[in-house]
C-alpha positions as CSV (number, residue, x, y, z in Angstrom):
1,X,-11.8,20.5,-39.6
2,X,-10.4,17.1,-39.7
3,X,-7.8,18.1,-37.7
4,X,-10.0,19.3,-34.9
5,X,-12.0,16.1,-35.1
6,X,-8.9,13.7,-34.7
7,X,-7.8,15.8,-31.6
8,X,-11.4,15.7,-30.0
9,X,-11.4,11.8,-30.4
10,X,-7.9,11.5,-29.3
11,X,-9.1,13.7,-25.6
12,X,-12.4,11.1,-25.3
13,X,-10.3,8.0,-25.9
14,X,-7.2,9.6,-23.3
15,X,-10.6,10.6,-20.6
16,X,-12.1,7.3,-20.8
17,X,-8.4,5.7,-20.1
18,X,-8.1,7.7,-17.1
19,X,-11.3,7.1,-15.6
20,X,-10.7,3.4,-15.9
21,X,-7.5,3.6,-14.3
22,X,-9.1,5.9,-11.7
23,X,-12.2,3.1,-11.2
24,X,-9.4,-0.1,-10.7
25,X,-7.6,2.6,-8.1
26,X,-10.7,3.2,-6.1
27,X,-10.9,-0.7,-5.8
28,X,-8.2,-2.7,-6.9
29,X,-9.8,-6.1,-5.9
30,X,-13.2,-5.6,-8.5
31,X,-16.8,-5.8,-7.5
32,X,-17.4,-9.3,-7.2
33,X,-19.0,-10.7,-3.2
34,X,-16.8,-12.6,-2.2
35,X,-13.8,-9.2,-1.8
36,X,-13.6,-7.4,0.6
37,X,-14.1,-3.7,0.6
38,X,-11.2,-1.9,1.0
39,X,-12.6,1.9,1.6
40,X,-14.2,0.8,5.1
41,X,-10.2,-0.5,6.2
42,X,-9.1,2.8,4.4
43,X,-11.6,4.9,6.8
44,X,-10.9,2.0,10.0
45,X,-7.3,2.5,9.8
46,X,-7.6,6.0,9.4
47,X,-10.2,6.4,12.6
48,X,-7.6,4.5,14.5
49,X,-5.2,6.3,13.7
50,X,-6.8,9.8,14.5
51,X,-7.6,8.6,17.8
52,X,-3.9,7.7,18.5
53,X,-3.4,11.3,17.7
54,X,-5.8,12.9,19.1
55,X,-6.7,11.1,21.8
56,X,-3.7,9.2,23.2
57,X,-1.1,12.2,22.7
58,X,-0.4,11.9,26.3
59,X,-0.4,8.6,27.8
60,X,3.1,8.2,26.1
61,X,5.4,5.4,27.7
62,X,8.7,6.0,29.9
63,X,11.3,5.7,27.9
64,X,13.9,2.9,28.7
65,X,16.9,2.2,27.4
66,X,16.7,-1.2,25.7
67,X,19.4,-3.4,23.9
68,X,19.4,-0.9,20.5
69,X,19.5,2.0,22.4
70,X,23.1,3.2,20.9
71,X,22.8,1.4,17.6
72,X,23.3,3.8,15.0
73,X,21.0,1.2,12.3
74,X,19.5,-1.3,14.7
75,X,18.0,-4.8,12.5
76,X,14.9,-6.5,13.7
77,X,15.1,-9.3,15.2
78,X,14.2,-12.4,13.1
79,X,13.7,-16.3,14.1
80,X,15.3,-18.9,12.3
81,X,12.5,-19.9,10.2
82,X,12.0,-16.1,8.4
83,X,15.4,-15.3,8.1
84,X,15.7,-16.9,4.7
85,X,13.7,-14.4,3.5
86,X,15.6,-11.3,4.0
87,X,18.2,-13.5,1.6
88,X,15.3,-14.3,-0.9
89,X,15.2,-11.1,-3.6
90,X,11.6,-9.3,-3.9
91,X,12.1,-8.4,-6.8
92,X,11.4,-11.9,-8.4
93,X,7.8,-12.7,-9.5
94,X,6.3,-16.0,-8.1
95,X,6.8,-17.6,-11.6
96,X,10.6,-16.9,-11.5
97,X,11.7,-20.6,-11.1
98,X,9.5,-22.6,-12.8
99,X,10.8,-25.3,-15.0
């Protein structure tokens, strides 16, 4: 009996985990006024999207060969003031050289 009891608390503590996890996926920016809400740029970006699709299937471009037409892994083109950051690693936190 105790048994059962530990494993029925164990299932309500792992449930209430998940549905806050869920809740701060939903909306990762909170509740507060001054956020924005993120499920009406979800559905925007979405409508647009459709609409590209659906409606805009045909009015495609003619295709011209431009400057990357035969490169095999063509590389955007950057200016001089960005192009430190393709050097910069990502994978560094914004507190990573602090002294």
């Amino acid at each position: 009996m105790l048994y059962l009891h530990w494993a029925a608390q164990h299932r309500r503590l792992l449930l209430s985990t998940v549905i806050q996890v869920a809740e701060q996926l939903i909306n990762p920016f909170g509740e507060d006024d001054d956020d924005f809400e993120t499920n009406r740029l979800i559905d925007r970006n979405f409508q647009v999207s459709m609409m590209a699709v659906d409606e805009m299937y045909s009015d495609l471009p003619i295709i011209e060969k431009d400057r990357y037409w035969n490169d095999s892994n063509p590389r955007a083109p950057y200016t001089a003031s960005t192009v430190f950051v393709l050097q910069k690693p990502s994978f560094q936190g914004s507190a990573f050289d602090m002294t």
